[in-house]
N, C-alpha and C positions, 0 to 999 in steps of 0.2 A: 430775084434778089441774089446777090451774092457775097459772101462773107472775104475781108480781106486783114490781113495780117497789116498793122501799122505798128512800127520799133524804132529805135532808137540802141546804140552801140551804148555797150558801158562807158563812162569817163564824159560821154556826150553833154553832159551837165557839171561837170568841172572847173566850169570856168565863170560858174554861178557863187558869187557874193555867200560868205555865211548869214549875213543880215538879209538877203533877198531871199531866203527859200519861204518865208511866210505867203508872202506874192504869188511866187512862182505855184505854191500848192493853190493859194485860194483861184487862179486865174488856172490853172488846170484841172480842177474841180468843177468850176465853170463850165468848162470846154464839156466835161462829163456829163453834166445836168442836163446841155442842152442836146446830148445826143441821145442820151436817155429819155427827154421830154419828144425828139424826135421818132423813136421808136424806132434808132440806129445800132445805139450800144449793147454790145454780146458781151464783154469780159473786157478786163484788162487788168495789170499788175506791174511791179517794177519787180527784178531780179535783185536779189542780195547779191553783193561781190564775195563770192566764194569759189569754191575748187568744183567742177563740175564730175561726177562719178560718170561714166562711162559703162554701161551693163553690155555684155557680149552676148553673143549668139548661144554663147554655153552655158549665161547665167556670170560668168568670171565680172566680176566687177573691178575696176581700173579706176583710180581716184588721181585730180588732175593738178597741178594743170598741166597743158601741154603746149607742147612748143610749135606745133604743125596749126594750132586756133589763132587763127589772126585779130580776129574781133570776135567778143560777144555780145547778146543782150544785155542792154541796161536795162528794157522796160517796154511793154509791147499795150497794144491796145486791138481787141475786134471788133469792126464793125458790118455790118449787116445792110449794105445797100442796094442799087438799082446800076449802077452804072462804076464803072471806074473813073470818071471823072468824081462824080461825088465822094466816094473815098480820096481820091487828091484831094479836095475844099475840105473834108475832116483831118487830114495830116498836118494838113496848113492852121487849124487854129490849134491842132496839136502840139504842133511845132511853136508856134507864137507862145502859147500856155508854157509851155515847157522850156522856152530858150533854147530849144538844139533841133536840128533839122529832123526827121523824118522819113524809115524807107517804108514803101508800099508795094504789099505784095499780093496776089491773088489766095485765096484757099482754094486747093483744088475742092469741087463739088464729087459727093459718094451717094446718089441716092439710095443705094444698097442701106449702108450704116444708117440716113435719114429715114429708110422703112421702118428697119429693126425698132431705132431707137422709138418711133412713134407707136410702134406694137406693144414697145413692154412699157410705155408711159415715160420715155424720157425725154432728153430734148431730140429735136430737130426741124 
């Protein structure tokens, strides 16, 4: 199995109706139930639109926004599959739930971290 990053750009949902976000949530909840009933879904969340902080290698913290960020997250979702085709067929009813396209991306694999984390009782 392997874990893949599914998001969506801020503003991505913009062009959703005030009157449709009832929909739009109960039909993306959906999309969640049934990956959760699949025994797909790791996490997901939507981003507030805010100013992102920036922590440095010194600790300096840099509050944003900035001008070099072309796009950010609006709102990500992980799922836990077998193949990368099937995270594409999770993006796709993502996408439909949600009314905005969808990017998919790999998580890289750290078995190192998956030891650890099974040694001290956490996830992996």
């Amino acid at each position: 199995m392997a874990r893949y990053l599914i998001s969506f750009d801020d503003g991505a949902m913009d062009h959703i109706p005030d009157g449709d976000w009832a929909e739009v949530g109960k039909t993306s909840h959906a999309v969640i139930e049934e990956a959760v009933t699949a025994g797909v879904w790791v996490f997901s969340g939507g981003l507030q639109r805010q100013r992102a902080s920036i922590v440095g290698t010194d600790g300096a913290v840099t509050d944003g926004p900035y001008p070099e960020t072309k796009e950010v997250i609006g709102g990500f979702a992980v799922v836990d599959v077998a193949t990368r085709e099937e995270a594409l067929e999770w993006a796709a009813k993502i996408a439909a739930g949600c009314r905005c396209a969808q990017e998919v991306r790999e998580i890289m694999d750290d078995p190192e971290t998956d030891d650890m984390l099974r040694r001290i009782g956490g996830r992996g």
